[in-house]
C-alpha positions in Angstrom: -1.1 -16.2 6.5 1.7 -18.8 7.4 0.6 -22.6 7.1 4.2 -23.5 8.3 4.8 -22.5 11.6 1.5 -22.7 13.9 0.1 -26.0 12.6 3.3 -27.7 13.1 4.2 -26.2 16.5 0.5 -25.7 18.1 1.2 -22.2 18.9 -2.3 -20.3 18.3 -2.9 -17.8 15.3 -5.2 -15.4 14.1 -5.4 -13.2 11.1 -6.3 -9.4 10.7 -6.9 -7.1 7.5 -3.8 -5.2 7.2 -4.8 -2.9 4.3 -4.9 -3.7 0.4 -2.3 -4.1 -2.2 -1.4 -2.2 -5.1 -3.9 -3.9 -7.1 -6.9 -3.5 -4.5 -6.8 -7.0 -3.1 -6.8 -7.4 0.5 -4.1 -8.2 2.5 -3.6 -9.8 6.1 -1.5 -9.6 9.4 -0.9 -13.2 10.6 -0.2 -12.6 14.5 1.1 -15.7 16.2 1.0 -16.1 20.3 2.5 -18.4 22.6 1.4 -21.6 23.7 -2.4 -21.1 25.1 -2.6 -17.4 24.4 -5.7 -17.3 22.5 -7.3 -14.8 24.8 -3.8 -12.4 24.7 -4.0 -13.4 20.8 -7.7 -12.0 20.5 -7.5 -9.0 22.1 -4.1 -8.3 20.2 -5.9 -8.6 16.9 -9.1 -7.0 18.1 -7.3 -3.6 19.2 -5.1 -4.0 15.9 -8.2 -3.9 13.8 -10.0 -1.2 16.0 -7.0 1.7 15.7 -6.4 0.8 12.0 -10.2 0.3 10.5 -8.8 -1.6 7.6 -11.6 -3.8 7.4 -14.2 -3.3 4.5 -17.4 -4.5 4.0 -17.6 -5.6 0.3 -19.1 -2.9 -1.6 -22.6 -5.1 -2.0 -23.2 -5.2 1.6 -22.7 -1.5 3.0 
């Protein structure tokens, strides 16, 4: 999760679960888009996170 690039420039951003680490902590995809992409930018995260499932529930809520 880059706060460098898309604050500074206004391109749009939006973060995904990408797996875990070594040590069980999650990790995230940061997928920037052009200028006024957000619609492109959801359904490019939303299909990312649909064919990989790497999003959890924490264990308290399944």
């Amino acid at each position: 999760n880059s706060q460098l690039i898309p604050p500074h420039t206004g391109f749009p951003a939006i973060t995904v679960p990408m797996g875990f680490t070594y040590n069980h902590l999650p990790a995230g995809l940061q997928i920037v888009g052009r200028l006024f992409s957000e619609p492109e930018l959801i359904k490019v995260a939303y299909a990312f996170e649909q064919a990989t499932h790497h999003r959890r529930p924490p264990k308290k809520f399944k």
